[in-house]
N, C-alpha and C positions, 0 to 999 in steps of 0.2 A: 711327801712322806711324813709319818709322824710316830712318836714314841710313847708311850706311857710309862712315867716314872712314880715308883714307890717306893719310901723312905732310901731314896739314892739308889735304889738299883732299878736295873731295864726291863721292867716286865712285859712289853709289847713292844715290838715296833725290828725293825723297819716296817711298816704297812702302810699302803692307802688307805682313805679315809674308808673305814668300816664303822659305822657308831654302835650294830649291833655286837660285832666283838668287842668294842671297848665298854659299852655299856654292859656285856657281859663281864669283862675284868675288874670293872668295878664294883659287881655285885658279889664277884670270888674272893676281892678284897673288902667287904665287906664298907664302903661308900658309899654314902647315902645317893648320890648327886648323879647325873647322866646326860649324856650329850644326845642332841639333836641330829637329824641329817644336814643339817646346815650351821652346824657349830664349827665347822671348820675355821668360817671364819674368823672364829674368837679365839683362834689360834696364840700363843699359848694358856691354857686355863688350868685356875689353880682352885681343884676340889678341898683339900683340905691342905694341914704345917705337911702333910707328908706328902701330897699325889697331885702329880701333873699331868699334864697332856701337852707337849712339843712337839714342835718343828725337827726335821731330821735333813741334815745336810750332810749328805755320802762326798765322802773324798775319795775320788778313784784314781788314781794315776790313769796317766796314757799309757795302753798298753801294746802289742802285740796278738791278738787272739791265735794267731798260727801256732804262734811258740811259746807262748806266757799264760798263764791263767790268775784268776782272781780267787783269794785268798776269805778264807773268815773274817769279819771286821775286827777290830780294836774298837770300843765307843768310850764317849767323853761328856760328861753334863758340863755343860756353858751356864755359870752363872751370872744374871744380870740383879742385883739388889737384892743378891742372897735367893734369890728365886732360882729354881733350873729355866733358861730362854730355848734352850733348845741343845741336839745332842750330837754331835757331830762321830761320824761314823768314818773310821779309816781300814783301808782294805789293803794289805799287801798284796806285792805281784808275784810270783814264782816262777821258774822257767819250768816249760814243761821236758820230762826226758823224750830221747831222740822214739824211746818206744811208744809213746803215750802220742807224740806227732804223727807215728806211722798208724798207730791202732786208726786215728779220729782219722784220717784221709784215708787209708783204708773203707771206712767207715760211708764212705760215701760211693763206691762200687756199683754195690750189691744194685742200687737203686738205678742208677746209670746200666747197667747190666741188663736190667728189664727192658729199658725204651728199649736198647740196642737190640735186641731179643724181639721187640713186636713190632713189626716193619711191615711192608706189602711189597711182597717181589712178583716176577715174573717166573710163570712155569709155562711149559709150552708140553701141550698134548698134543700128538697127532700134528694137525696143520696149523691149532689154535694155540695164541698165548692169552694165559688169564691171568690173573692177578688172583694172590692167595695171602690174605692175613696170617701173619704170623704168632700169633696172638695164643697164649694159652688154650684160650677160648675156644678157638676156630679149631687146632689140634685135636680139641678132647671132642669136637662136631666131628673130624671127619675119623677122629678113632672109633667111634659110637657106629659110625655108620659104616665104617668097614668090617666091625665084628658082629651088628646085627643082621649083616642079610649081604648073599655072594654077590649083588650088582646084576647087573651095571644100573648106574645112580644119577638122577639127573642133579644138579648142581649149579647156582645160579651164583657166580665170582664176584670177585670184587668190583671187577668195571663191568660189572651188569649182559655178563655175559653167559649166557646157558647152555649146558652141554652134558650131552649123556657121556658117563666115564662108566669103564670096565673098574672091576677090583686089582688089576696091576694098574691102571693109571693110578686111583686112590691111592694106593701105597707107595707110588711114584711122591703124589704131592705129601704125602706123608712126608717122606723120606727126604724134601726139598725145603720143609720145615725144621726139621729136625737140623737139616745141616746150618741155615739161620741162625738158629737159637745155640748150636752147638759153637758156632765162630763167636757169639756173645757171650757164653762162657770160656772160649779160651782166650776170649780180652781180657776180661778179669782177673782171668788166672794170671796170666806174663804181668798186668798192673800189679798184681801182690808180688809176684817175685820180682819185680822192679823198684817198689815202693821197700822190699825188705833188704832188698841190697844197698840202698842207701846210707851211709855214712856220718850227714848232716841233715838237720832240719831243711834249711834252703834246698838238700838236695832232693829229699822226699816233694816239694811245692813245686820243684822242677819237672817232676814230671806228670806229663800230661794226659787227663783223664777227660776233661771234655775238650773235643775238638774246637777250636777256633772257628766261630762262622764265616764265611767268605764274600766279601761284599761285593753287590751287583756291579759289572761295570756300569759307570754312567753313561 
């Protein structure tokens, strides 16, 4: 990371090596001089009595990400022989409130919600069981084809299985969709009223939104 300094204060940086921004800020600061794509190495360089180009060395504390976050920095020019050597950059930590813990794991749901939402179940017509993506997708297929035309509809499943269905079968698999999708939002639902009765940070991370996988027996 690197800073560009002028006459003591920070006018660029933290940034990676960019030289066509820096070579930009030097042209705003009216500088004659400009860096190369491989100046980095000549790290740190002194344009003129006023304007450097430094090394940036972040202090972050260890943190928490659950329950802590990272603050604006405080910076500091390091001088070595009266030159800026580089500028050291320090960040506070803050706790985050118990709402801001529940919004961000909340926050993760919606997404969870979906997988849980698009599955392949089993329906069974008649004699046969098929298999039916649950998938937005496949829903708004067989809504399409249950409002363009009374049936009966051939229909090739998910384990490659074909079968002519009436329009109460359609509405059947409709209706076998809908209850899928409808179980994955009221997961969602009970994880927010669970996540909002919480108390304590720890106790919002206590509960549990992806299930544990279960490992093969050996």
């Amino acid at each position: 990371m690197y800073a560009l300094i002028h006459n003591s204060q920070l006018i660029l940086g933290p940034i990676q090596w960019n030289y066509r921004l820096i070579n930009g800020e030097l042209e705003d600061l009216e500088v004659d001089a400009r860096v190369s794509p491989r100046d980095y190495e000549n790290i740190p360089i002194r344009f003129d009595e006023l304007t450097f180009l430094v090394p940036v060395i972040q202090n972050i504390p260890e943190y928490d990400g659950r329950f802590q976050s990272v603050g604006n920095f405080d910076w500091e020019i390091i001088r070595e022989n009266d030159n800026p050597a580089r500028v050291e950059m320090t960040y506070p930590i803050s706790n985050k409130t118990l709402d801001q813990i529940k919004q961000e794991y909340k926050s993760q749901l919606p997404d969870i919600r979906r997988q849980k939402e698009t599955q392949i179940i089993d329906v069974t017509l008649g004699e046969t069981t098929v298999q039916v993506s649950t998938s937005r997708e496949e829903r708004v297929s067989f809504v399409s084809k249950l409002v363009s035309s009374p049936g009966p509809h051939n229909f090739k499943f998910e384990n490659d299985v074909w079968l002519q269905i009436t329009t109460t079968e359609l509405e059947y698999v409709i209706s076998q969709i809908d209850v899928k999708v409808q179980e994955a939002f009221d997961w969602e639902y009970s994880k927010v009223q669970e996540i909002d009765a919480c108390e304590t940070g720890e106790d919002v991370y206590n509960v549990i939104i992806i299930e544990p996988v279960e490992e093969p027996d050996a």
